[in-house]
N, CA, C and O atoms as a MOPAC input file, in Angstrom:
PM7 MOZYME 1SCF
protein

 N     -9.44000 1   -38.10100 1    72.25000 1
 C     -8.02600 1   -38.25800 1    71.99700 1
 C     -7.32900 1   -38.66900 1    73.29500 1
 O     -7.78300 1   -38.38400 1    74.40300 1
 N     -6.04500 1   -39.44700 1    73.06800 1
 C     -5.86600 1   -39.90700 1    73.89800 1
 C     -3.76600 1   -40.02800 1    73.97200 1
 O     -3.18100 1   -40.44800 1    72.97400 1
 N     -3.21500 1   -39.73900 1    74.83900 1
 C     -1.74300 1   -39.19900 1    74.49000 1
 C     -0.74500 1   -40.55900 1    74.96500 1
 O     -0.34800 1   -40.85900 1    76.09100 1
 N     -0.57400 1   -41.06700 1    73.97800 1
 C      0.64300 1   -42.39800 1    74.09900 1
 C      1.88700 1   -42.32800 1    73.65400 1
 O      2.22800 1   -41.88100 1    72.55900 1
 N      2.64600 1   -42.80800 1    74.56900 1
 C      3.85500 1   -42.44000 1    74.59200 1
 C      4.62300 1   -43.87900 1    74.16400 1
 O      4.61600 1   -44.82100 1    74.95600 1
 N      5.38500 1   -43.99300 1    72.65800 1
 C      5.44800 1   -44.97100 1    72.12300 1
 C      6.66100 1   -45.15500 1    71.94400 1
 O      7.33300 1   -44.40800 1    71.23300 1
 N      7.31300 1   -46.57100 1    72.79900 1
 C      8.71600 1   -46.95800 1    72.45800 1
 C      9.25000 1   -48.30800 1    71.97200 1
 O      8.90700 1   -49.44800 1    72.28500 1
 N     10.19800 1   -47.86100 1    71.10600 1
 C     10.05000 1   -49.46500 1    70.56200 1
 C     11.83800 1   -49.89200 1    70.56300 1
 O     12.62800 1   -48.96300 1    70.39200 1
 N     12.41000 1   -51.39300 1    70.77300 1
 C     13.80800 1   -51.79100 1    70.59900 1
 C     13.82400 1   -52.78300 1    69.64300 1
 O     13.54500 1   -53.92200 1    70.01800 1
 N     14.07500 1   -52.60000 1    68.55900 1
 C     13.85800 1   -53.76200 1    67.22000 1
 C     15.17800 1   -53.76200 1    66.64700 1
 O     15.88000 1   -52.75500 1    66.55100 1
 N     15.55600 1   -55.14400 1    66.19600 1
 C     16.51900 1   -55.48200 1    66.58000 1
 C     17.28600 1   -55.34100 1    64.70900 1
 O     18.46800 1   -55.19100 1    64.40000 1
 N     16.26700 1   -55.44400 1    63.95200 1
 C     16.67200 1   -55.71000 1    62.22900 1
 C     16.43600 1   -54.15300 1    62.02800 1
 O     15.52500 1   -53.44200 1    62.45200 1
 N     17.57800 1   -53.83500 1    61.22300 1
 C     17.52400 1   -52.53700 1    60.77900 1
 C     16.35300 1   -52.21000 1    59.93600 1
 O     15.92100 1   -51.09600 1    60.23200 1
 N     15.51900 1   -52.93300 1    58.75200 1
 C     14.89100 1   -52.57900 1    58.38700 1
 C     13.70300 1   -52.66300 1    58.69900 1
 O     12.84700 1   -52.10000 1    58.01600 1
 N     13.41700 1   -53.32700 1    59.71300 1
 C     12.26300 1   -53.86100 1    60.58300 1
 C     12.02800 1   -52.10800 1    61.02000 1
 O     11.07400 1   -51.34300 1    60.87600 1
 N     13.35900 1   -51.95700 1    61.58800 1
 C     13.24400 1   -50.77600 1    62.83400 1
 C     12.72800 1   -49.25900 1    61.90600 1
 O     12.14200 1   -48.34300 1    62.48300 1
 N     13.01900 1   -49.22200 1    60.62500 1
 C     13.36000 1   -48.33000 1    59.66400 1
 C     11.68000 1   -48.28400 1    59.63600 1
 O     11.20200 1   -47.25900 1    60.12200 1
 N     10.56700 1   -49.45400 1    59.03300 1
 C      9.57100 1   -49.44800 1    58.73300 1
 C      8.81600 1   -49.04300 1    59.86000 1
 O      7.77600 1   -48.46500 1    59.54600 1
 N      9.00900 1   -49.16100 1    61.03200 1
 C      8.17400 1   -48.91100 1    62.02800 1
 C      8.42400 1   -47.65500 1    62.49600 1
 O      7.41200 1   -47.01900 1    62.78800 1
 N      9.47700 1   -47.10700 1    62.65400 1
 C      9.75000 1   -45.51400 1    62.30700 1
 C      8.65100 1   -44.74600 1    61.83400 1
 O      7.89900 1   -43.88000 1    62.28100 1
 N      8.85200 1   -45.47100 1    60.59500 1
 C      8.00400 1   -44.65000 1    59.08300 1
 C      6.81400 1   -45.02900 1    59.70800 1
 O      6.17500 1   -44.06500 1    60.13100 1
 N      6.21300 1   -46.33500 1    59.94100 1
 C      4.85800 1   -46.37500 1    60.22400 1
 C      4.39700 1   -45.35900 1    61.47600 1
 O      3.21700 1   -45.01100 1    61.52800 1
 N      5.32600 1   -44.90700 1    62.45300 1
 C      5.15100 1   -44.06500 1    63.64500 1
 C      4.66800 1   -42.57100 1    63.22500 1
 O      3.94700 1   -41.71000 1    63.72800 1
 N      5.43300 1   -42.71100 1    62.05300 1
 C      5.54800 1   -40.81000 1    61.79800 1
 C      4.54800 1   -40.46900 1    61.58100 1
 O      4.15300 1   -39.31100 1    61.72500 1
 N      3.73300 1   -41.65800 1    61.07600 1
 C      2.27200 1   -41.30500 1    60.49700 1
 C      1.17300 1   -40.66500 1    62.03500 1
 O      0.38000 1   -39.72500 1    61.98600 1
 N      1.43500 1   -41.39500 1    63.06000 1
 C      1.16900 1   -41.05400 1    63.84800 1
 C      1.18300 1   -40.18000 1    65.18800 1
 O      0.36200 1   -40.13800 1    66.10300 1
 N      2.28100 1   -39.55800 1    65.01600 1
 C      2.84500 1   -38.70200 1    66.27600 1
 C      4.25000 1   -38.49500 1    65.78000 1
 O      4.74800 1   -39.00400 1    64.77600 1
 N      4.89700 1   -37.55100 1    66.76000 1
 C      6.03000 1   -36.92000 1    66.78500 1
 C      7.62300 1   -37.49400 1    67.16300 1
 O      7.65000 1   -37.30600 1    68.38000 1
 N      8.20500 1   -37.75200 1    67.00000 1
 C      9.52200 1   -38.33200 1    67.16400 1
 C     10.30000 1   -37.45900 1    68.19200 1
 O     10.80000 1   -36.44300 1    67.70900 1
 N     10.43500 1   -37.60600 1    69.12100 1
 C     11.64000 1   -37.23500 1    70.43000 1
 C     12.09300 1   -37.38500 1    70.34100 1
 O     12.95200 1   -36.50400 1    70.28100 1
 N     12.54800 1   -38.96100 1    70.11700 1
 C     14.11100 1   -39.32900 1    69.68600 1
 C     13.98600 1   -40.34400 1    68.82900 1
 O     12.89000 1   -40.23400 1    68.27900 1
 N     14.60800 1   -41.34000 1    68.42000 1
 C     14.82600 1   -42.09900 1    67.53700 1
 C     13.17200 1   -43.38200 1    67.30900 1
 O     12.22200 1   -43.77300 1    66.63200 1
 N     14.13400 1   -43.47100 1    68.76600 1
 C     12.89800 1   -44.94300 1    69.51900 1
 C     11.41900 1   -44.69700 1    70.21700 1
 O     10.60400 1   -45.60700 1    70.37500 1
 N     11.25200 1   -43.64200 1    70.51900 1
 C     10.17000 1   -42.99400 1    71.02700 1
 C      9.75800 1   -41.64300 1    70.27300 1
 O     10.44000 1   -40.69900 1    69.87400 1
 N      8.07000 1   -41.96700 1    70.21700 1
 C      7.05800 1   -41.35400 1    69.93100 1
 C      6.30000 1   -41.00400 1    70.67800 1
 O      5.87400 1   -41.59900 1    71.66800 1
 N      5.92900 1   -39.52400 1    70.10300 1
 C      4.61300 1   -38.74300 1    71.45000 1
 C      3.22000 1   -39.00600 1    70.08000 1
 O      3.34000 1   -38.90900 1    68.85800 1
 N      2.08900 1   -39.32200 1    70.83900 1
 C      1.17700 1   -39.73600 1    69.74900 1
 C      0.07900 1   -39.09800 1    70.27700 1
 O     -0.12600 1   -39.15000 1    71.49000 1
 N     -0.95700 1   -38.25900 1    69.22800 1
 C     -2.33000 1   -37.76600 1    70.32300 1
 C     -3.29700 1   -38.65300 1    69.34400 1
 O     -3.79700 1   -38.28800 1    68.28000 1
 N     -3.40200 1   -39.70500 1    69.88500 1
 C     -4.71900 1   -40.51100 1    68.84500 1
 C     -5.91200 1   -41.10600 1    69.54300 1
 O     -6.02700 1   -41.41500 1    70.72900 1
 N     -6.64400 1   -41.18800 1    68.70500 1
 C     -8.26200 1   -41.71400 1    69.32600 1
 C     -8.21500 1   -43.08000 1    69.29200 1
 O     -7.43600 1   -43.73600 1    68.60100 1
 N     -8.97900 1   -43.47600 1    69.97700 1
 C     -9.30000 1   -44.80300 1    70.35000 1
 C     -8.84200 1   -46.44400 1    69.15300 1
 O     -8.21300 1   -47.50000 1    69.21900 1
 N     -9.88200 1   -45.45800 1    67.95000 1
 C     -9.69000 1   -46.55000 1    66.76900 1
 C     -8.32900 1   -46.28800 1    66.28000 1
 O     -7.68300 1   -47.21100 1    65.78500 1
 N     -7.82100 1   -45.05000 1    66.38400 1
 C     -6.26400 1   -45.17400 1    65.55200 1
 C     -5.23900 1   -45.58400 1    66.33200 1
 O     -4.18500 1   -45.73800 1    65.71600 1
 N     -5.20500 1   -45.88900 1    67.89400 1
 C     -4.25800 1   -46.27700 1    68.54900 1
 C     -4.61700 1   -48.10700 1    68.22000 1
 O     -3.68600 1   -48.88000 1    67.99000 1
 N     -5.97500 1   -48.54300 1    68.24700 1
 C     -6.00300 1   -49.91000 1    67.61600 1
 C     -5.26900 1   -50.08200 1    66.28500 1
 O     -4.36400 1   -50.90800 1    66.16400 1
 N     -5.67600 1   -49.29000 1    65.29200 1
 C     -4.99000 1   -49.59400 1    63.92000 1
 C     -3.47700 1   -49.36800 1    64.36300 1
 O     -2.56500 1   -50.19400 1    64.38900 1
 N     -3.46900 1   -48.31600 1    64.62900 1
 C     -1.56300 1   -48.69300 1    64.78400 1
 C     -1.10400 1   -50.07500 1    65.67800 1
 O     -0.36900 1   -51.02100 1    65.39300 1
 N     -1.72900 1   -49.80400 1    66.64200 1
 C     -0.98200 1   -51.83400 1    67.19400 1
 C     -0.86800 1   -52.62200 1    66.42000 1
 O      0.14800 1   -53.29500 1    66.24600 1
 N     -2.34900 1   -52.72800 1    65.52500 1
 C     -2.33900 1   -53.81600 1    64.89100 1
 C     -1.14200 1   -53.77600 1    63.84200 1
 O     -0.43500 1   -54.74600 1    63.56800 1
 N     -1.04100 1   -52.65400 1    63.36400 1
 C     -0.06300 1   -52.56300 1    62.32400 1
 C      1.59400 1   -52.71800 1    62.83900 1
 O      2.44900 1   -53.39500 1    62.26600 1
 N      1.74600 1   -52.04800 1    63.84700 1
 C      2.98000 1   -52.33400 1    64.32700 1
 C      3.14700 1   -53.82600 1    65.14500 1
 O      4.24600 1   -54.07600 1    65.64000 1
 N      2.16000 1   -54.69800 1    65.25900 1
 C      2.67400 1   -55.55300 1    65.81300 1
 C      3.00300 1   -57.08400 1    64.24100 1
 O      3.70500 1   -58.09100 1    64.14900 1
 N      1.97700 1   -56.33700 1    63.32300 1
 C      2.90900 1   -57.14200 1    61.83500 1
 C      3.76100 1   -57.47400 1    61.50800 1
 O      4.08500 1   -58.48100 1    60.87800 1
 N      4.41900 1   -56.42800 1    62.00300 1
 C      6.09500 1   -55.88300 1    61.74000 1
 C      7.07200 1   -56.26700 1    62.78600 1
 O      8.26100 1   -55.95200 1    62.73300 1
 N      6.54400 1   -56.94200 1    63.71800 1
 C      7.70200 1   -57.99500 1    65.02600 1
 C      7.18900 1   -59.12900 1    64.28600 1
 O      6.18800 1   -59.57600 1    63.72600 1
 N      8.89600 1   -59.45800 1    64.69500 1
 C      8.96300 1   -60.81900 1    64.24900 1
 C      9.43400 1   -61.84300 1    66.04000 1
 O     10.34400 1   -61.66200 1    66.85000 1
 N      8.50100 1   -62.67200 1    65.99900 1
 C      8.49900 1   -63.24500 1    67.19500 1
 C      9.98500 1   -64.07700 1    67.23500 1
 O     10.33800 1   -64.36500 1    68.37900 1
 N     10.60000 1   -64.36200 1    66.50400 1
 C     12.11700 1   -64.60800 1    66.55300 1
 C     13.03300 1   -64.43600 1    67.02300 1
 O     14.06600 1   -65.03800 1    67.31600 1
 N     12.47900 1   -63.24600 1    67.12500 1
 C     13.89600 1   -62.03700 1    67.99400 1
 C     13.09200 1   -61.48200 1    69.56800 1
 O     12.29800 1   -60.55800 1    69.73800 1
 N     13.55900 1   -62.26700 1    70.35900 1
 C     13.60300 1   -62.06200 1    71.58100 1
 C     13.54700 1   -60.68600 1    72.09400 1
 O     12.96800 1   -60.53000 1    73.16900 1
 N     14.27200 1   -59.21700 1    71.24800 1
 C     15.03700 1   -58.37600 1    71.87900 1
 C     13.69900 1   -57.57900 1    71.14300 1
 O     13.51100 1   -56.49800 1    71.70100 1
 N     13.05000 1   -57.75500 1    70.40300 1
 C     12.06400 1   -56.84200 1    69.45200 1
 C     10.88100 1   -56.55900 1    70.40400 1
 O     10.37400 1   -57.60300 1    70.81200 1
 N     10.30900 1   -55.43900 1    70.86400 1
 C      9.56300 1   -55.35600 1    71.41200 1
 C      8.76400 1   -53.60500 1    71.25300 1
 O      9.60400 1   -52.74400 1    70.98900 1
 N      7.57400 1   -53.17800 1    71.36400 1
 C      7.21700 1   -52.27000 1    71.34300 1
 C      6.00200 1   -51.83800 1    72.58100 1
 O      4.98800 1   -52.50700 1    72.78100 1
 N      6.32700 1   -50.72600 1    73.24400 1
 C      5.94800 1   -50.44800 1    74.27900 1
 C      4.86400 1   -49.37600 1    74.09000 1
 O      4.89000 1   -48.77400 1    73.01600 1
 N      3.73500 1   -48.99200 1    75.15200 1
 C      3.09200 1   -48.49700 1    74.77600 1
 C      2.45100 1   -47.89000 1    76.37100 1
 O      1.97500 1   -48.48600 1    77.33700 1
 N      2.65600 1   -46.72000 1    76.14200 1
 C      2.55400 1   -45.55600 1    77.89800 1
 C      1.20800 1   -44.66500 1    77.56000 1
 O      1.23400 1   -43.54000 1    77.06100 1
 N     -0.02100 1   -45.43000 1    77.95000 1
 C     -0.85900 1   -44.16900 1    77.54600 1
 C     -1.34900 1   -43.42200 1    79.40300 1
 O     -1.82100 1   -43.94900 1    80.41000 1
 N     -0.88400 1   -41.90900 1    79.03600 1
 C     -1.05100 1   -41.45800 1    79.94000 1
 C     -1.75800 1   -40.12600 1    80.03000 1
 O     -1.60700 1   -39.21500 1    79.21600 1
 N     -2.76800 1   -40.08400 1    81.39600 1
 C     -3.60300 1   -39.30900 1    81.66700 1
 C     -3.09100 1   -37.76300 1    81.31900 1
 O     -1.91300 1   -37.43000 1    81.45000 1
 N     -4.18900 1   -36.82500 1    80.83800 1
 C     -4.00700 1   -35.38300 1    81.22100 1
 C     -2.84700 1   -35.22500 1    82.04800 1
 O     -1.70700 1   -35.22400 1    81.58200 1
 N     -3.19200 1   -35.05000 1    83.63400 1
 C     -2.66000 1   -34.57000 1    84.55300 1
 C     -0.91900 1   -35.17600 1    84.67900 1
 O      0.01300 1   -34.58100 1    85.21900 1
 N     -0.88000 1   -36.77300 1    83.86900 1
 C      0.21500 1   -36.82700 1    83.89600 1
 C      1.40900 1   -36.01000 1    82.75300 1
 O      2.52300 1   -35.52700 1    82.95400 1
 N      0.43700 1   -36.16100 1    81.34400 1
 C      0.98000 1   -35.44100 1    80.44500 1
 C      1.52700 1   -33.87000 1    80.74900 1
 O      2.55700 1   -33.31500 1    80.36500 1
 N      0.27900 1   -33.31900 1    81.70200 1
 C      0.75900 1   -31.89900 1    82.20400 1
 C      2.32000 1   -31.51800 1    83.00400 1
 O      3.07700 1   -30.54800 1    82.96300 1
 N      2.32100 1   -32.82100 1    83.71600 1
 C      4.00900 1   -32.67800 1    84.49600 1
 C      4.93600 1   -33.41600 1    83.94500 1
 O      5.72800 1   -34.11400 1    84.57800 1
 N      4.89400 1   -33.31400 1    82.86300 1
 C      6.20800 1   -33.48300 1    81.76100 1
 C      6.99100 1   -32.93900 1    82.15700 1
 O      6.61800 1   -31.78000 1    82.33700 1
 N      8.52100 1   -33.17100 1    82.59500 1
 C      9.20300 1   -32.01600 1    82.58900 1
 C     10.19000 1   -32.32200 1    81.49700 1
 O     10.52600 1   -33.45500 1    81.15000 1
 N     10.57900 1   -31.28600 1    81.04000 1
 C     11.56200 1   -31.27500 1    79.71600 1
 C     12.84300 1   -30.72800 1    79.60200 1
 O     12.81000 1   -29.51900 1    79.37500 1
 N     14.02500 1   -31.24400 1    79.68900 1
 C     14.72000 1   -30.15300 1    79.26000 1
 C     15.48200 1   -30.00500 1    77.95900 1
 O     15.61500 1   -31.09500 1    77.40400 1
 N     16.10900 1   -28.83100 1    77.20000 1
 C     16.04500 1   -28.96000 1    76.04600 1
 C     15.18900 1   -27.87600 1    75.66100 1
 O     14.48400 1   -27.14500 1    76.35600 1
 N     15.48400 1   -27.92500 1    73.77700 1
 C     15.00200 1   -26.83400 1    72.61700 1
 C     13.98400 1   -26.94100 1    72.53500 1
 O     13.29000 1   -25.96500 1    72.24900 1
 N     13.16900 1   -28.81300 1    72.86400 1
 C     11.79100 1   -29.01300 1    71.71200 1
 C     10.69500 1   -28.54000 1    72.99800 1
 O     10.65400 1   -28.86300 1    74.18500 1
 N      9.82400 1   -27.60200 1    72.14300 1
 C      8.39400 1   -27.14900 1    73.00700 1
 C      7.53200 1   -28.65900 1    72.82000 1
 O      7.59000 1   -29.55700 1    71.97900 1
 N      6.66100 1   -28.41900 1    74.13500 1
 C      5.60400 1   -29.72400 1    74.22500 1
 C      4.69500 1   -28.97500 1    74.25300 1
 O      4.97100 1   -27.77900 1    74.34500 1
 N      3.32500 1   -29.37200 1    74.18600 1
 C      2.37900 1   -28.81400 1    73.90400 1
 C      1.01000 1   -30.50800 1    73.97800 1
 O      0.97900 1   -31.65400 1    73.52900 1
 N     -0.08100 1   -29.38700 1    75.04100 1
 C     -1.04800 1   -30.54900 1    74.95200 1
 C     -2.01700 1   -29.93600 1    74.42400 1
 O     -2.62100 1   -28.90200 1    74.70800 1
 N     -2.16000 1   -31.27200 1    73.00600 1
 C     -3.51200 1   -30.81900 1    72.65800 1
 C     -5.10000 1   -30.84000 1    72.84000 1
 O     -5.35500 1   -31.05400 1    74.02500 1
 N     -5.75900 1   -30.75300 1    72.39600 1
 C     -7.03400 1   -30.82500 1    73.25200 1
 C     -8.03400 1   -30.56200 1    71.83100 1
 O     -8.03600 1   -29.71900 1    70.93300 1
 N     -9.01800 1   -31.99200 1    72.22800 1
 C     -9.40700 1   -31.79500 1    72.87800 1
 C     -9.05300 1   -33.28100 1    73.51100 1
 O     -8.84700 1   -34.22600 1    72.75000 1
 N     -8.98900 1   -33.44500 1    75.03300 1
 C     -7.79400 1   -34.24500 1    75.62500 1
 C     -8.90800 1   -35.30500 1    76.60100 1
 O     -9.55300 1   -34.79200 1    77.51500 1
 N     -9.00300 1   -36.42100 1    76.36600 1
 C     -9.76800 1   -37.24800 1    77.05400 1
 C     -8.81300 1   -38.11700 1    78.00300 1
 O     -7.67800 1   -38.49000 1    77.70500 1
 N     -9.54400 1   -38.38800 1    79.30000 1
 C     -8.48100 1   -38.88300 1    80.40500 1
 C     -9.54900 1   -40.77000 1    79.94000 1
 O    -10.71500 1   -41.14300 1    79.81300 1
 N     -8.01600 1   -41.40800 1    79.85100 1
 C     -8.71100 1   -42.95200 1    79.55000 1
 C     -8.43400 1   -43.61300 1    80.86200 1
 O     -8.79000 1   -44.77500 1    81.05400 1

C-alpha cells in the first residue's frame, strides 16, 4: 500500500461532481478537492486511468494532481482541526 495525496481543479461542474464520486471510491475526502488515498500499486493505476477519462483536454484549467508520499513523510503530517489521521499499515515506502 501506498498513501497518495489526491488533488484535483476541474473546471465543469459535473465533470468535478463525477470525479468526486469516482474518488470516494478510493480514499477519504479532507476537503472538497483533495483526497487522502491508501492504495496498492494496481488500484492507484486503475484510478488514473479512470480519472484521467474524465478531463477533458479543452479546458486548460482541468487538471488532477497526484502526491504519493513516503511513510516518514506521511508520519509528519501536521494537522490542525477535529479530523483524526491515522496511518495505515501495512505501509510500503515507494
Amino acid at each position: 500500500m501506498q498513501f497518495i495525496l489526491v488533488t484535483y481543479d476541474i473546471e465543469n461542474d459535473r465533470r468535478r461532481t463525477k470525479i468526486h464520486k469516482l474518488l470516494e471510491g478510493y480514499g477519504l475526502a479532507v476537503q472538497y478537492s483533495v483526497f487522502e488515498c491508501f492504495v496498492s500499486d494496481e488500484e492507484y493505476a486503475k484510478m488514473r486511468m479512470r480519472l484521467q477519462k474524465l478531463l477533458d483536454p479543452k479546458h486548460p484549467i482541468d487538471s488532477v494532481r497526484y502526491y504519493v508520499l513516503c511513510r516518514n513523510c506521511v508520519e509528519r503530517v501536521d494537522i490542525d482541526g477535529n479530523r483524526d489521521f491515522a496511518v495505515e499499515s501495512p505501509f510500503i515506502i515507494s
